[in-house]
C-alpha positions in Angstrom: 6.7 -21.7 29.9 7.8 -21.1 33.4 11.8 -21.4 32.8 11.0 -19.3 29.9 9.6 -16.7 32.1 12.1 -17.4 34.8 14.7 -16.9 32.2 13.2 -13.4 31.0 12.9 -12.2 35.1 16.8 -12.6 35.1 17.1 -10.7 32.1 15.0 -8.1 33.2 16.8 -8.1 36.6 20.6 -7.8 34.9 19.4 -4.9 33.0 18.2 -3.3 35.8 21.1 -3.2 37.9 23.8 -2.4 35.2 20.8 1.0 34.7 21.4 1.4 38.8 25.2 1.9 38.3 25.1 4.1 35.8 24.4 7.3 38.0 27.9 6.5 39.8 29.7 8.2 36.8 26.7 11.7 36.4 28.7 14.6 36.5 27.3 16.4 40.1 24.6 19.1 39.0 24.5 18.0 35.7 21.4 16.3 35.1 22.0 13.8 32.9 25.6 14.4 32.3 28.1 11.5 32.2 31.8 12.1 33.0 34.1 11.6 30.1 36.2 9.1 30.6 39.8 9.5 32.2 42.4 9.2 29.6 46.3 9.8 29.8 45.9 9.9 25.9 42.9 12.8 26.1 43.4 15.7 23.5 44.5 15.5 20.0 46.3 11.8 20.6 43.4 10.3 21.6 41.7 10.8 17.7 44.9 9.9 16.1 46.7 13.6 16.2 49.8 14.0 18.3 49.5 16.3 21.5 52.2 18.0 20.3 54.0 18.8 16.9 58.3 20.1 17.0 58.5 23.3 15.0 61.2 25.8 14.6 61.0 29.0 17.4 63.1 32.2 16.6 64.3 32.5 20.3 66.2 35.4 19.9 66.1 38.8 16.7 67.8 41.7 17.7 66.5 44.6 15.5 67.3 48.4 16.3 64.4 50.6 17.2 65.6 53.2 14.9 68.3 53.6 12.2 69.5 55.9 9.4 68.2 55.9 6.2 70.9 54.3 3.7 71.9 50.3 3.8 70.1 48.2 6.1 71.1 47.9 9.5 72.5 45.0 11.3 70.3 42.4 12.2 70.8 39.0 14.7 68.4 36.6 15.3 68.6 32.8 16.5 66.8 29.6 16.4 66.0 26.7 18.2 64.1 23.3 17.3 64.8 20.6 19.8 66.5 17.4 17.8 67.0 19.6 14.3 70.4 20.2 13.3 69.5 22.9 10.8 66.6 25.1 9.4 65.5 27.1 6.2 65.8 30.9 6.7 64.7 33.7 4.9 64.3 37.9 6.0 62.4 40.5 4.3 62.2 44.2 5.2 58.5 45.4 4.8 57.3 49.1 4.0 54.6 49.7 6.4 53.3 52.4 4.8 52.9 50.6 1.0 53.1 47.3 2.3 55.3 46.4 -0.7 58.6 44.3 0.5 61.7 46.6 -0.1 64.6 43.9 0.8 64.5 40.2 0.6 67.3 37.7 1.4 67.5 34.0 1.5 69.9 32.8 4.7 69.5 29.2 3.2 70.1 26.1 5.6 71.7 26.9 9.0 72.9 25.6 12.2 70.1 26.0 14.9 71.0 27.1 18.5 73.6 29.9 16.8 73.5 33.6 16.5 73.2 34.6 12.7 74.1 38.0 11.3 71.9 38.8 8.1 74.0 40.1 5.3 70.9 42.3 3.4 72.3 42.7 -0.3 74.5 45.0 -1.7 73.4 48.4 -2.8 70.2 47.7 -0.5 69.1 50.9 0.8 66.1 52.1 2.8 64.3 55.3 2.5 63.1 57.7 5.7 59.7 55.4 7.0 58.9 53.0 9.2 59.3 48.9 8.2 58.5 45.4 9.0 61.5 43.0 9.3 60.3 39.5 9.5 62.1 36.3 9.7 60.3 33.3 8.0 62.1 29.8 8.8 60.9 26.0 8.3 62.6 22.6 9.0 63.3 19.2 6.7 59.4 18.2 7.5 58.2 21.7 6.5 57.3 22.3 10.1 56.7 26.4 9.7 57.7 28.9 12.2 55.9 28.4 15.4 54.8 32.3 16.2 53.9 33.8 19.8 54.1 36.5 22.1 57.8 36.5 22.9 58.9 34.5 19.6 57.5 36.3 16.7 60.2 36.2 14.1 59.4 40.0 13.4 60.1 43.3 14.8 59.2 47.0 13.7 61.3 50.0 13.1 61.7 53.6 12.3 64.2 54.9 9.4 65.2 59.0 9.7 67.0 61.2 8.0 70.0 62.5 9.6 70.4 65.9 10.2 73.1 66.9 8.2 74.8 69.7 9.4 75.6 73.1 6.9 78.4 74.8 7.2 80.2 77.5 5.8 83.3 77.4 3.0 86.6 77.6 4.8 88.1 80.8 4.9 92.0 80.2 5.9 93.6 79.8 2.4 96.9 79.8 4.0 99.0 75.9 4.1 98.6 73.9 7.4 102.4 73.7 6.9 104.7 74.7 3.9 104.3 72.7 0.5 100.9 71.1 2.3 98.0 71.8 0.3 95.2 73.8 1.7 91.4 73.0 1.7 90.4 75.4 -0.8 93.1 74.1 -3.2 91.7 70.3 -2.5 88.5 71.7 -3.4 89.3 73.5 -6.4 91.0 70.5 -7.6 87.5 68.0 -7.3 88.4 66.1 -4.7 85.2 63.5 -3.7 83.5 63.1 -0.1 84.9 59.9 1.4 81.4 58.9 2.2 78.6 58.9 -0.5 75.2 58.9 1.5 73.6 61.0 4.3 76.1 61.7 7.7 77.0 63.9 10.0 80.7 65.0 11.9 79.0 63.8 15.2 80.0 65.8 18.5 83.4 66.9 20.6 83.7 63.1 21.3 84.3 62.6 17.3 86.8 65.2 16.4 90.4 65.3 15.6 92.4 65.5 19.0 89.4 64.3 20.9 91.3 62.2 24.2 91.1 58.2 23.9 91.7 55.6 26.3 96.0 55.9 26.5 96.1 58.2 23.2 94.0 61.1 21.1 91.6 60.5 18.5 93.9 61.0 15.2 91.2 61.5 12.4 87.4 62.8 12.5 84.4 60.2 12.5 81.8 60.9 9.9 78.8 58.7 11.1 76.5 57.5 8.5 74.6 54.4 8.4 76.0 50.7 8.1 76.6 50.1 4.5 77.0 53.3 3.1 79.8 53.4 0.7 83.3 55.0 1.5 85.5 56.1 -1.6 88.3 57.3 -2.7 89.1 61.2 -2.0 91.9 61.5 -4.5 93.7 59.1 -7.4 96.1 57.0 -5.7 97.6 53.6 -4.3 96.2 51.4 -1.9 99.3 51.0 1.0 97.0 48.3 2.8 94.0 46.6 3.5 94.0 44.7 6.8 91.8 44.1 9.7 92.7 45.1 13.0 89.8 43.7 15.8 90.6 45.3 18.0 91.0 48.4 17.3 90.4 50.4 13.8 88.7 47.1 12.2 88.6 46.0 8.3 90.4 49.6 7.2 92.2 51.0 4.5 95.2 53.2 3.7 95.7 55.1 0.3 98.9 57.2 -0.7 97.4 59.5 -2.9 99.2 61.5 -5.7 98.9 64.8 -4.3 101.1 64.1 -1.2 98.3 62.8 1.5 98.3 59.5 2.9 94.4 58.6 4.0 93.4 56.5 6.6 89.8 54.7 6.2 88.4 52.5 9.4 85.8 50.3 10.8 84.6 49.1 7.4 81.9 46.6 7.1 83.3 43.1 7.3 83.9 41.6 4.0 83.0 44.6 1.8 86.9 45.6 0.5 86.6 46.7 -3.1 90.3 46.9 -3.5 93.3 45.1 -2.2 97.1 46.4 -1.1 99.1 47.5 -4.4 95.5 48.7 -6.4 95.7 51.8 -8.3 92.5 53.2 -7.6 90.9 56.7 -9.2 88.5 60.0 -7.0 85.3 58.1 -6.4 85.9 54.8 -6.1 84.6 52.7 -3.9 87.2 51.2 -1.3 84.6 49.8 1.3 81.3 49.8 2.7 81.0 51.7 5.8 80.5 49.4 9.1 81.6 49.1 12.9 83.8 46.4 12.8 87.2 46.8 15.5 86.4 49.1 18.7 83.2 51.1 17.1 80.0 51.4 19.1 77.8 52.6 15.8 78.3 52.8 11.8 80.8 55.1 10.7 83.9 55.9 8.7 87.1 57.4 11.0 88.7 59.5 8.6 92.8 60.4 8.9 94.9 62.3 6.7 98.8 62.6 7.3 101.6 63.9 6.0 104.9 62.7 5.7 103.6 58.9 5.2 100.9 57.4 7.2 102.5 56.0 10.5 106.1 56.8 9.1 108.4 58.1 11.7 108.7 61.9 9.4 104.9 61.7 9.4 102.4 63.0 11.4 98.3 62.9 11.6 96.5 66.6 10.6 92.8 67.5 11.2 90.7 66.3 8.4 87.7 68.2 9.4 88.5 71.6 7.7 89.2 69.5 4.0 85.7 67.5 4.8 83.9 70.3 5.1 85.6 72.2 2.1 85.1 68.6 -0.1 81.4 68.5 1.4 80.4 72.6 0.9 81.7 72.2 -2.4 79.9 69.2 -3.1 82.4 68.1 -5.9 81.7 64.6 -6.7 
């Protein structure tokens, strides 16, 4: 009986102490409270859930704060997913106002870590109103975008209607020059706007003889927004269709068969309807309106010559008078 006692004292004792070093690990001013054990592996790794989980960031979207109503603007966004070579893209432009989704394109797989240009469908256009343009993305694992403060994948902007300017029939019936026809005469004849959607003729800076950087500004600019489509004045040839970066851009030259030579520039990359040695008809489509070559904003530069366009008998004349003839007119 007395080892069996002596044997129960030691238990007793053991117990005891192993209760005495428990305080050691109390949390100070927390009666009762035990410290939670230091772990390098505390958090969501510690129950079986990585800390952390790879997904696809739109680092950079460069949307402009306001546009013209028309063709979407241009849009550039980026992104970035450490160890993935490429992701699944998609854009939508969303109505704020009816919360219905007016554009939607499908990038497809593409390189991460490069600047992407969307090309929004053809014939998209956008009315006057305020839109959502939001970039969903997702990797091989169907890791989704990973949203925040400064990598959203969306943007907000503001659609107007540009002012478009009114002004009177021309008057002078007379030729700029013998056997040139006049504005009036173009007019009576149904010749079409170059540029079928809203624009205006812009300021000084955009007229015919306005000074340039070693030369003068040879045609007028009719700014309208990216996309808009430029056409055909008169029936006609196509001369060329080239692409000049650094300077007019993707353009296009038609002889036409009333004596003119026309001269449209800065179309939107990749949009030529036509090709050098087409017979085209007044009103068609030639190209899309862009700011490709030395442009700072959408628009088309306009020229008209006679005597050949760049030929040494011919010369550059100011369109502006037969714009504003075609445009009072409104023959279409």
């Amino acid at each position: 009986m007395r080892s069996v006692r002596g044997l129960l004292l030691a238990v007793s004792v053991a117990i005891a102490a192993s209760a005495d070093a428990a305080p050691a690990a109390a949390l100070a001013g927390e009666p009762g409270g035990v410290a939670a054990p230091a772990s390098a592996q505390a958090g969501g790794s510690t129950f079986g859930v990585p800390a952390s989980v790879a997904r696809p960031v739109v680092d950079r979207l460069s949307v402009p704060a306001a546009a013209l109503a028309g063709a979407p603007p241009k849009v550039t966004l980026r992104v970035s997913e450490p160890g993935v070579g490429t992701v699944f893209v998609r854009a939508r432009i969303i109505n704020l106002a009816t919360r219905v989704t007016t554009v939607d394109v499908t990038l497809g797989w593409v390189h991460t870590a490069r600047t992407l240009t969307v090309s929004w469908p053809a014939r998209s256009l956008l009315a006057p109103g305020s839109y959502r343009i939001t970039i969903s993305v997702h990797d091989h694992r169907n890791q989704n975008i990973l949203r925040g403060a400064h990598t959203s994948g969306a943007a907000t902007m503001t659609v107007k209607s540009p002012a478009r300017i009114v002004t009177p029939p021309p008057t002078q019936l007379t030729p700029v020059e013998p056997g040139v026809l006049t504005p009036g005469q173009t007019a009576a004849d149904r010749a079409v706007f170059p540029v079928q959607a809203p624009h205006t003729f812009g300021g000084p800076e955009n007229r015919f003889g306005a000074p340039r950087s070693g030369h003068i500004h040879q045609g007028q600019d009719i700014l309208t927004a990216e996309g808009s489509p430029d056409v055909a004045p008169f029936n006609g040839t196509i001369a060329t269709a080239k692409n000049q970066p650094g300077g007019a851009g993707y353009y296009v030259v038609e002889h036409t068969a009333v004596g003119f030579d026309l001269m449209f520039a800065h179309c939107k990359a990749g949009s030529f309807g036509v090709s050098t040695g087409d017979t085209v008809a007044a009103g068609q489509q030639l190209c899309l309106a862009g700011q490709t070559g030395d442009a700072t904003a959408p628009h088309l530069h306009f020229e008209m010559w006679v005597g050949g366009w760049q030929a040494s008998s011919g010369h550059p004349i100011d369109p502006l008078p037969y714009l504003e003839a075609w445009e009072h007119d409104g023959a279409t």
